[in-house]
C-alpha positions as CSV (number, residue, x, y, z in Angstrom):
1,X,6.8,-24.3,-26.7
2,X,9.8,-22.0,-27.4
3,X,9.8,-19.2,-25.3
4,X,9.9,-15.4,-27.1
5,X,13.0,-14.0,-26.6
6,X,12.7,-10.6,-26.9
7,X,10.0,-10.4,-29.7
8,X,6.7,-11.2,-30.1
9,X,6.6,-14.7,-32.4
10,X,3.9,-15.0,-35.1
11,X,2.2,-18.3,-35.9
12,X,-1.2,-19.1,-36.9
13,X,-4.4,-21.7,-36.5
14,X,-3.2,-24.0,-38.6
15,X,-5.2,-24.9,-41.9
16,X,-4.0,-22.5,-45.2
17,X,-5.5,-22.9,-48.7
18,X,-4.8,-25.2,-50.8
19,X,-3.6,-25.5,-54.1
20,X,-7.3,-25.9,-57.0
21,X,-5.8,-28.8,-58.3
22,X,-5.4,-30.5,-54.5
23,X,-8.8,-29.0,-53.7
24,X,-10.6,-30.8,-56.7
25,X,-9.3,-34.1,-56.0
26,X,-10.3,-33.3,-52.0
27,X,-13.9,-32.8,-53.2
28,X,-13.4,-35.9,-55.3
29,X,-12.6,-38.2,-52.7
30,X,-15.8,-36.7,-51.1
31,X,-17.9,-37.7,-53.1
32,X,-16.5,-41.2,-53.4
33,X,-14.9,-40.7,-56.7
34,X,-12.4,-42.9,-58.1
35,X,-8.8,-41.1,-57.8
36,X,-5.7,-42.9,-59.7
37,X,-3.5,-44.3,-56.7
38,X,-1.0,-41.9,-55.7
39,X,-1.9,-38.9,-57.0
40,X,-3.5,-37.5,-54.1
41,X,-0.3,-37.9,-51.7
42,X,1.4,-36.7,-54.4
43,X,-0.3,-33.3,-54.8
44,X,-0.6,-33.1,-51.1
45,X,3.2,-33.5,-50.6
46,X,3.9,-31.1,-53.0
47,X,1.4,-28.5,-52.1
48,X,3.3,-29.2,-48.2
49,X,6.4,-28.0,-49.0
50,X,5.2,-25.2,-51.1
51,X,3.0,-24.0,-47.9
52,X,6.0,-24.4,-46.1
53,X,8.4,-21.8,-47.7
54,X,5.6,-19.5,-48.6
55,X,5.0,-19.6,-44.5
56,X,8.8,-19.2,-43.6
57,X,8.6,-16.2,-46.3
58,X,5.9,-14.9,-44.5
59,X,7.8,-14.5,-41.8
60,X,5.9,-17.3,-39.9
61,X,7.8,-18.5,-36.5
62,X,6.1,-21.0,-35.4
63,X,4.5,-23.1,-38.5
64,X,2.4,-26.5,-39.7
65,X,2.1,-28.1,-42.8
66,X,-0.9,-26.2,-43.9
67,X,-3.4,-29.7,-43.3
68,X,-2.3,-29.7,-47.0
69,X,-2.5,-33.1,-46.3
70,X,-6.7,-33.5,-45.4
71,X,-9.5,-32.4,-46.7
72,X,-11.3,-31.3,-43.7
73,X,-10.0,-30.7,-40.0
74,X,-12.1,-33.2,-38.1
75,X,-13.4,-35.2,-41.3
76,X,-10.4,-36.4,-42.7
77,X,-9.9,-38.4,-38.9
78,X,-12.4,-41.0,-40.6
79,X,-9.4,-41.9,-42.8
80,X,-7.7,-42.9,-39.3
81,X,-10.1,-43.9,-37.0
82,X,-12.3,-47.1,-37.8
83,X,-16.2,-47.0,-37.0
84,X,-17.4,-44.0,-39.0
85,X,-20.2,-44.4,-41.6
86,X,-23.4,-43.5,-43.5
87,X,-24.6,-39.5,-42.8
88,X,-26.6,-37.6,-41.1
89,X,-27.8,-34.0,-40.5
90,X,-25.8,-31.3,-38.2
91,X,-27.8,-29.2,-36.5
92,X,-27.4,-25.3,-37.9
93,X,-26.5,-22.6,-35.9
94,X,-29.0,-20.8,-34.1
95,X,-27.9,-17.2,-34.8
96,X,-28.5,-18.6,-38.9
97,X,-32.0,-19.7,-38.0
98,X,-33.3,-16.4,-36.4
99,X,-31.9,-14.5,-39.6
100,X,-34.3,-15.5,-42.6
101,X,-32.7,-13.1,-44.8
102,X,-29.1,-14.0,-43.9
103,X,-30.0,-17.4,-44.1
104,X,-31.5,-17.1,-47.7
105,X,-28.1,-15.4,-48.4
106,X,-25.7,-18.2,-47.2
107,X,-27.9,-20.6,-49.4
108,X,-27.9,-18.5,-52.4
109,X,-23.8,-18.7,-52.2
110,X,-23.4,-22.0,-51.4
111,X,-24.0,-24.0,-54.2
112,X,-21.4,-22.2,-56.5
113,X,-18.8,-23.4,-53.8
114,X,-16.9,-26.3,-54.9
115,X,-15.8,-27.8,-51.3
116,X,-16.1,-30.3,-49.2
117,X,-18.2,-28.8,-47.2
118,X,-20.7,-28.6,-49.6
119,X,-24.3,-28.5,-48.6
120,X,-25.2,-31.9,-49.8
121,X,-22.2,-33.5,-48.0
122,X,-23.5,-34.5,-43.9
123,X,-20.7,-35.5,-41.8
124,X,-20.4,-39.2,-40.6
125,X,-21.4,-41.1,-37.8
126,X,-20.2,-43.5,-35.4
127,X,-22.0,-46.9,-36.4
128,X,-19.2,-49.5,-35.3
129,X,-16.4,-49.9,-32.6
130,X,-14.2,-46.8,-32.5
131,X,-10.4,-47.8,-32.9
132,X,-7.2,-45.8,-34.3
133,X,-6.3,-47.6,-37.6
134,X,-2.4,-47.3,-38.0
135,X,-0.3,-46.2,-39.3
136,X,-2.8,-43.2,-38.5
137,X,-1.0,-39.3,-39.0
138,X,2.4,-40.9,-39.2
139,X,2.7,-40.4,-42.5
140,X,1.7,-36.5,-42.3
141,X,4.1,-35.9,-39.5
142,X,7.1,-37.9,-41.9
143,X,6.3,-35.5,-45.0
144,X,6.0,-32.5,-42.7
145,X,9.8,-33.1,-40.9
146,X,10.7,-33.6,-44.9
147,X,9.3,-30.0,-45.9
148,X,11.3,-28.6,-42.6
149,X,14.3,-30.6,-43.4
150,X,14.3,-28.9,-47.3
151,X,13.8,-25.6,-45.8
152,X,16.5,-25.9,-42.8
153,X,14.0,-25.9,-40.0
154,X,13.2,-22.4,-40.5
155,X,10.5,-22.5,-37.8
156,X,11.4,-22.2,-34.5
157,X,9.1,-24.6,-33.5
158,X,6.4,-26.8,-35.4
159,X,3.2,-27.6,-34.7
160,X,0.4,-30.5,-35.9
161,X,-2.9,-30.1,-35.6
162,X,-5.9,-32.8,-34.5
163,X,-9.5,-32.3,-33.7
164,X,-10.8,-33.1,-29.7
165,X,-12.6,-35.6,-28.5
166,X,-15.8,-33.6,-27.7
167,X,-15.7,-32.2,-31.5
168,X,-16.1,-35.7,-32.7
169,X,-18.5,-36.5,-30.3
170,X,-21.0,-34.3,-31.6
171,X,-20.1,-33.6,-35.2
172,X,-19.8,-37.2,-36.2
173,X,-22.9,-38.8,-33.7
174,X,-22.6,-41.5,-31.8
175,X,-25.5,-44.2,-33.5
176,X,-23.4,-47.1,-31.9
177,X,-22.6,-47.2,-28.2
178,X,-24.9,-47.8,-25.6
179,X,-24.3,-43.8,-23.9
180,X,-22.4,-40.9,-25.2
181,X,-19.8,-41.3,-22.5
182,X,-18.8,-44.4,-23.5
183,X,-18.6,-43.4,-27.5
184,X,-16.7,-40.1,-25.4
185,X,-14.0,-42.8,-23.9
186,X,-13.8,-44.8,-27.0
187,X,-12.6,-41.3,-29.0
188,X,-10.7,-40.3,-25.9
189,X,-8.7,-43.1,-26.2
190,X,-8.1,-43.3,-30.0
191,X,-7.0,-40.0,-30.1
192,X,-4.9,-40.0,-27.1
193,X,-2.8,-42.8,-29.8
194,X,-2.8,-40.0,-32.4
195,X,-2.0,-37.2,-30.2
196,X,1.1,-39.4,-29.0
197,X,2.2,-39.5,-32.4
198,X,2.2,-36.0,-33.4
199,X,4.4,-35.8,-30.4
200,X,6.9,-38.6,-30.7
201,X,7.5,-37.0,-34.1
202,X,8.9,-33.9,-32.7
203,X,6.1,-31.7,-33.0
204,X,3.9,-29.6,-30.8
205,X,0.7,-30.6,-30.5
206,X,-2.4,-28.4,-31.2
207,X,-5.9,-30.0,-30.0
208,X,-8.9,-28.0,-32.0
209,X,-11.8,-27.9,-30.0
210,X,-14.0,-25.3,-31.3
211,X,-16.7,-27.2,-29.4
212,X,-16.0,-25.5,-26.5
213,X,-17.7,-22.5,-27.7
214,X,-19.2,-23.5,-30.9
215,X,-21.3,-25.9,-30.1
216,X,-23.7,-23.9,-27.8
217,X,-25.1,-22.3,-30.6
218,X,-25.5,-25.3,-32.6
219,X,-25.9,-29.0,-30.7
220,X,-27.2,-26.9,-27.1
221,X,-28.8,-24.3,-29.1
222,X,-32.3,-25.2,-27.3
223,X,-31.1,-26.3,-23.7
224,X,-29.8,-24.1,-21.2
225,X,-26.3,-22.7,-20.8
226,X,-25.8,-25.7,-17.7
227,X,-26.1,-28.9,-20.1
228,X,-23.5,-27.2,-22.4
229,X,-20.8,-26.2,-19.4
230,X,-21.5,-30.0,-18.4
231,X,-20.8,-31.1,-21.8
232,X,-17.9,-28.7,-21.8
233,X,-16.6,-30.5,-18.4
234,X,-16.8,-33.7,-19.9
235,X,-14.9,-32.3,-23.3
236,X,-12.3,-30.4,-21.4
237,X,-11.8,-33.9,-18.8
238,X,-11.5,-36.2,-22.5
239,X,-9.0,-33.8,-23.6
240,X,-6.9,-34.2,-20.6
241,X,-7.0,-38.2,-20.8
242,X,-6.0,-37.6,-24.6
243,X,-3.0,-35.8,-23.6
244,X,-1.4,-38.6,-21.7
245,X,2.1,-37.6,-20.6
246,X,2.6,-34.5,-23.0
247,X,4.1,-31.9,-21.4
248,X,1.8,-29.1,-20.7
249,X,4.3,-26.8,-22.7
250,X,4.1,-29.1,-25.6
251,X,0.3,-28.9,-26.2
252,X,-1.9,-25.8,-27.3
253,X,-5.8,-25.6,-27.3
254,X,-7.2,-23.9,-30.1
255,X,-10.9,-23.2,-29.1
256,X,-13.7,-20.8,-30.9
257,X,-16.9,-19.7,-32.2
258,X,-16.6,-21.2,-35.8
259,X,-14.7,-20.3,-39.1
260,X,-18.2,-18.6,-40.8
261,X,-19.2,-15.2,-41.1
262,X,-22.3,-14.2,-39.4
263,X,-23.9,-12.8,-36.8
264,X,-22.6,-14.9,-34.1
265,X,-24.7,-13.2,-31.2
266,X,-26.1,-16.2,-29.6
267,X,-22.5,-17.4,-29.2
268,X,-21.2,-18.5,-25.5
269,X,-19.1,-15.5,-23.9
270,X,-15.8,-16.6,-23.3
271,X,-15.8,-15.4,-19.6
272,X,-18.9,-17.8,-19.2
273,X,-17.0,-20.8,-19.7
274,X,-13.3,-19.9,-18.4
275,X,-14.2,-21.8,-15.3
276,X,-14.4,-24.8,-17.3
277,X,-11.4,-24.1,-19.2
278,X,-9.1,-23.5,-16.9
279,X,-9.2,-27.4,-16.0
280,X,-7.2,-27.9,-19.6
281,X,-3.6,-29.0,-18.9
282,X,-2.0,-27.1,-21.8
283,X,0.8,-24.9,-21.9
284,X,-1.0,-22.4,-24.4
285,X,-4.3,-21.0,-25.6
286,X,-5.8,-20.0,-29.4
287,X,-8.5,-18.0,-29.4
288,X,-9.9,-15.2,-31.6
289,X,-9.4,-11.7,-30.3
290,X,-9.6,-9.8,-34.4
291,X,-13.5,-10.7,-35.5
292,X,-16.1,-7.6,-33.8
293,X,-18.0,-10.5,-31.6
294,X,-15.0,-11.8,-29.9
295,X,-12.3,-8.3,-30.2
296,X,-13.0,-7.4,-26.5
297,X,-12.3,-10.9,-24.9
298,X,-8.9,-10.5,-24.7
299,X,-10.3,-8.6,-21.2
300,X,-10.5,-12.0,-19.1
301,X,-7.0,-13.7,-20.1
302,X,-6.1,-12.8,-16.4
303,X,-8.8,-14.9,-15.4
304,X,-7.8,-18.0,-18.4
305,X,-4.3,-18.1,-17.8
306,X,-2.6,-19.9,-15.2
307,X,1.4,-20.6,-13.9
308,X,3.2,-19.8,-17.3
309,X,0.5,-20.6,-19.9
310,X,0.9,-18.4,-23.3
311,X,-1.7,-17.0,-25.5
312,X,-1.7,-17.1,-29.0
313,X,-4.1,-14.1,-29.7
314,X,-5.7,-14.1,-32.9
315,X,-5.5,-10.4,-34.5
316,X,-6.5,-11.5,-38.0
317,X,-9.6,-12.6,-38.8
318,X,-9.9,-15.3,-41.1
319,X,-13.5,-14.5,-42.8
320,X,-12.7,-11.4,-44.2
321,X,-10.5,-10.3,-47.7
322,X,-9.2,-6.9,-45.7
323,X,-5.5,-6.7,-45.4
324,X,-5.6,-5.8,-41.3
325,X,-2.9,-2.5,-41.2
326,X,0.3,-3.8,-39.3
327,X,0.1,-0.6,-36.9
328,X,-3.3,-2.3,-35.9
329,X,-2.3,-5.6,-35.5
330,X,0.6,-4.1,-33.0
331,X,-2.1,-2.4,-31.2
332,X,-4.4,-5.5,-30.4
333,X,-1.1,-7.5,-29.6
334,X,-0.2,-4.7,-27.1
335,X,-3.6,-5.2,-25.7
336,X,-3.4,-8.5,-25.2
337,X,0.2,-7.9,-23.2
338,X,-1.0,-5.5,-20.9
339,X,-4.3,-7.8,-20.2
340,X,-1.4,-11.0,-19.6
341,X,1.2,-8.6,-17.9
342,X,3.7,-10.0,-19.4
343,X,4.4,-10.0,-23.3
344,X,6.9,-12.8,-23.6
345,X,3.8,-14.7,-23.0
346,X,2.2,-13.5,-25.7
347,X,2.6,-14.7,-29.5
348,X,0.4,-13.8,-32.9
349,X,-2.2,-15.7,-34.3
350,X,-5.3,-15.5,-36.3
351,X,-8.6,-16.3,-35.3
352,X,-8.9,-19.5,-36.9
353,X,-7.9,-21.6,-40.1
354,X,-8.5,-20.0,-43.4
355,X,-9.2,-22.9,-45.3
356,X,-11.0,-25.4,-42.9
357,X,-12.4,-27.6,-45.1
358,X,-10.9,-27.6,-48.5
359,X,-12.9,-25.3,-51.1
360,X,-14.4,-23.5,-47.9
361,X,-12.4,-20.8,-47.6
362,X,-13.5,-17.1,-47.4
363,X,-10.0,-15.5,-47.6
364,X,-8.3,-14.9,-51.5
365,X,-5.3,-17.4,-51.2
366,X,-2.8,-14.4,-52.5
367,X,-4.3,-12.3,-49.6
368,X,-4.0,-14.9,-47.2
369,X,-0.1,-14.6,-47.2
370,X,-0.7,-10.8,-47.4
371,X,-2.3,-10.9,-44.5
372,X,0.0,-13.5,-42.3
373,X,3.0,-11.1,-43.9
374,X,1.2,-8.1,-42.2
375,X,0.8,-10.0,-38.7
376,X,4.7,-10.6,-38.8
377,X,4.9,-6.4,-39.5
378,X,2.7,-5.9,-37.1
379,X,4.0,-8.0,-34.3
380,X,7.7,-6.7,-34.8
381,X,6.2,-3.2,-34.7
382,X,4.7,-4.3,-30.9
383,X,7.9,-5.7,-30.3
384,X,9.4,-2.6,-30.3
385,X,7.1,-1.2,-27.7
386,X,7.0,-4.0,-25.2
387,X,10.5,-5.2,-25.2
């Protein structure tokens, strides 16, 4: 990972929205509908490039290509992984369930959402032998370089996203292997061909695992806080395994609390789990310091990072249309620097994806550059200060 030199660089969690026509043909292939061959890579390629100079006029550093090319973050890796099928139920959160009114809310404004995260749409799950089905994200990572190549490699670096082993583990159930540590290996050692990929290609590698705080809430909602750190042991150790012979400084772990608006007071504190996290051997952290649940975390970074490890603080938050003030933005970044010690260590992000899923964004798509334009302000106003 390119090191700051001198300013604080701006990058973000990786999924952007995506153009209505590329999002209808998304939720088409959803549902299993016929699309004419080629017209979804095409739409895809093109909405790619266009994320990519509207990042670079953002004033983006360190960019992806949107995940204009999937419909989903961790769905779409049943389009490169073979042994996924059928459906089933995710558990909901818990913080939802002890909310009747909020819940009745969410429901109310769900059906007039056309995404692929519909309500009627359950993920998959693992009902055959788990392999990686070439050519796998090759072809993203080739029409990504193109997008870079027409722009002149206006990043300073690039990144490509994939989901972690433990997120597949419990978003798309195992129904097939005879434990879930071996359906854990079998994921562990598909991905750790994708993850190769990514890097082979040039690219730093980002590794989403919001199950590492998510999934307390949701899949140990009802167990205590010791089967989900064990889980989160066994997630964290898969994750490792995945990353081969990356370089550390080549790989960054994007964990979280979920991309919804709610409550979110049953999630895991972050200082609960740091022991656990702290095993990861990556060279830099995503987390969300801008929505009011998680704002204060950015307390126990001295207690997360290790050696030279960065943080990519998130001070935007993705579930909400406000245009955060650059003067603010400066002010959480300078937070986070004082908490690391060091701001060269330091680079802005936002909280999490805006457009997960396809359709399932909260954020306006004009006010989602607005907002990305106002971290770049806001990060050369901190800039000023700490360097």
């Amino acid at each position: 990972m390119n090191a700051n030199s001198g300013r604080i660089l701006v990058t973000h969690a990786g999924s952007l929205p995506r153009p209505d026509a590329l999002r209808r043909l998304y939720v088409r292939q959803s549902r299993d509908e016929p699309i004419p061959e080629g017209e979804l890579k095409a739409a895809a390629r093109q909405a790619v490039h266009e994320s990519v100079r509207r990042q670079v006029g953002a004033g983006v550093d360190i960019g992806n290509d949107g995940e204009q090319q999937r419909g989903a973050f961790f769905l779409d890796i049943r389009h490169r992984i073979d042994g996924f099928g059928g459906a089933w139920k995710r558990p909901a959160r818990s913080d939802v369930l002890k909310y009747p009114s909020f819940k009745r809310l969410l429901d109310s404004q769900n059906p007039a959402k056309e995404a692929v995260t519909a309500p009627n749409l359950s993920p998959p799950e693992a009902v055959g032998a788990i392999g990686y089905r070439e050519p796998g994200i090759a072809p993203e990572c080739k029409v990504f370089r193109e997008a870079l190549d027409a722009e002149g490699a206006a990043f300073s670096d690039a990144f490509m996203t994939a989901p972690a082993p433990g997120l597949i583990a419990l978003a798309m159930r195992n129904a097939y292997y005879d434990s879930e540590q071996t359906y854990l290996d079998a994921l562990t050692a598909a991905l750790r061909i994708e993850y190769s990929k990514i890097a082979e290609a040039g690219f730093m590698l980002q590794i989403d695992s919001p199950d590492l705080g998510m999934e307390r809430s949701r899949t140990y909602r009802d167990r205590p806080l010791s089967d989900f750190l064990a889980f989160a042991e066994r997630a964290v150790s898969a994750i490792n395994r995945s990353i081969g012979d990356i370089p550390p400084g080549r790989v960054r772990l994007h964990v979280c609390w979920g991309n919804a608006e709610g409550p979110h007071d049953d999630d895991v504190p972050l200082k609960e789990i740091i022991s656990v996290l702290r095993a990861a051997r990556v060279g830099a952290w995503v987390l969300p310091f801008a929505n009011p649940r998680h704002a204060h975390e950015y307390r126990y970074l001295d207690k997360l990072l290790a050696g030279d490890q960065k943080i990519v603080a998130g001070v935007i938050d993705t579930t909400t249309n406000y245009v955060e003030h650059p003067e603010e933005i400066a002010e959480r970044l300078k937070r986070v620097a004082a908490a690391v010690g060091d701001p060269g260590r330091v680079i802005g992000g936002t909280d999490c994806g805006f457009d997960t899923s396809a359709g399932a964004g909260k954020v306006a798509e004009e006010i989602v550059w607005a907002q990305l334009a106002s971290l770049a302000e806001g990060a050369r106003i901190a800039s000023r200060s700490l360097f």
